[in-house]
C-alpha positions as CSV (number, residue, x, y, z in Angstrom):
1,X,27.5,-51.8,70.9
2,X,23.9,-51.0,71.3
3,X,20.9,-52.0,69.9
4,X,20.3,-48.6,68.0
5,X,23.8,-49.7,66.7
6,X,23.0,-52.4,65.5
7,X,21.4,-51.4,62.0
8,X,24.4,-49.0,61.4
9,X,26.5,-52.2,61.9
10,X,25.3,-53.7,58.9
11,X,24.4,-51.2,56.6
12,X,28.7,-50.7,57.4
13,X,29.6,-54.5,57.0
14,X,26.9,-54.4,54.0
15,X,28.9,-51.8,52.4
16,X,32.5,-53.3,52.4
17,X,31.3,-56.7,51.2
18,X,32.6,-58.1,55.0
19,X,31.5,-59.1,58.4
20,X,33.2,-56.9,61.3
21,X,34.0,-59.2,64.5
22,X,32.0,-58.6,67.5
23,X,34.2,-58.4,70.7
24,X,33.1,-58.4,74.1
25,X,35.3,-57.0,76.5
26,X,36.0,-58.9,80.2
27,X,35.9,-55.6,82.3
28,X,33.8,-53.4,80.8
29,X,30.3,-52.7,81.8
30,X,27.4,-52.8,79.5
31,X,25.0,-51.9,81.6
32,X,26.2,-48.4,82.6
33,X,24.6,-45.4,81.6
34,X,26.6,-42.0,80.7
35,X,27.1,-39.8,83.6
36,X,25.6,-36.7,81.8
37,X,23.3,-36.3,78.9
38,X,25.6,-37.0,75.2
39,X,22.3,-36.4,72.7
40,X,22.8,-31.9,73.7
41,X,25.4,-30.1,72.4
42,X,27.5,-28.5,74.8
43,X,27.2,-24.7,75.3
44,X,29.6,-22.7,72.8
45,X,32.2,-20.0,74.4
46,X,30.6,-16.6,74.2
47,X,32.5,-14.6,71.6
48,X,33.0,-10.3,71.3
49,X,30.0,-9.4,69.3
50,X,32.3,-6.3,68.2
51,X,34.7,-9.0,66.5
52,X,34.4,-9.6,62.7
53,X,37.0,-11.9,62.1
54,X,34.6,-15.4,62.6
55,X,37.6,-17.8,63.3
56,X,39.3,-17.1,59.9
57,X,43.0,-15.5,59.7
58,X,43.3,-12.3,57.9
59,X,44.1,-12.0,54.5
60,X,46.5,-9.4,53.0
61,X,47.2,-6.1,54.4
62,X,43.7,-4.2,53.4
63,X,41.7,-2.2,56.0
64,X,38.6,-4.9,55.6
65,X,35.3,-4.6,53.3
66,X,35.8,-0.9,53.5
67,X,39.2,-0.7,52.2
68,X,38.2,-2.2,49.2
69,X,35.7,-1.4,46.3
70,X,32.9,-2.4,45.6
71,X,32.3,-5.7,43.5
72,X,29.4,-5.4,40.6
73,X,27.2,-9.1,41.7
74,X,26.9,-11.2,38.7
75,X,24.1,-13.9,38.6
76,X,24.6,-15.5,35.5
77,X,26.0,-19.2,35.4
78,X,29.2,-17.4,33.4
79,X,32.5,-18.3,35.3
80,X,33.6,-14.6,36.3
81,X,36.6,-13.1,34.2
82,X,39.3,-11.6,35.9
83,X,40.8,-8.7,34.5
């Protein structure tokens, strides 16, 4: 565990009322440093800009937005009430 672990540690152990055991392994090395940098995200896949779908499975057998009509916006805390 490192230092900038440390704090998290505790505020954990602080939480549950209990002290977590601290382990030190015979054949691991502390002193190692990652191999590439873990603090950047990794690039995402590029996607079809042409696709609509965003990750999320299709829902009923409609043509999209355009098969349907339009939906009047209500902005009042009301729960909406469905017909």
């Amino acid at each position: 565990m490192s230092q900038e672990e440390e704090g998290d540690l505790r505020g954990i152990e602080k939480a549950i009322a209990s002290r977590l055991p601290r382990v030190t392994l015979p054949d691991f090395d502390y002193t190692a440093r990652p191999q590439q940098n873990l603090d950047q995200r990794p690039p995402r896949p590029a996607r079809d800009p042409r696709s609509r779908s965003h990750g999320h499975a299709s829902r009923g057998t409609g043509g999209g937005p355009a098969a349907r009509a339009p939906q009047q916006r209500r902005w009042s805390g009301a729960p909406r009430r469905r017909p």
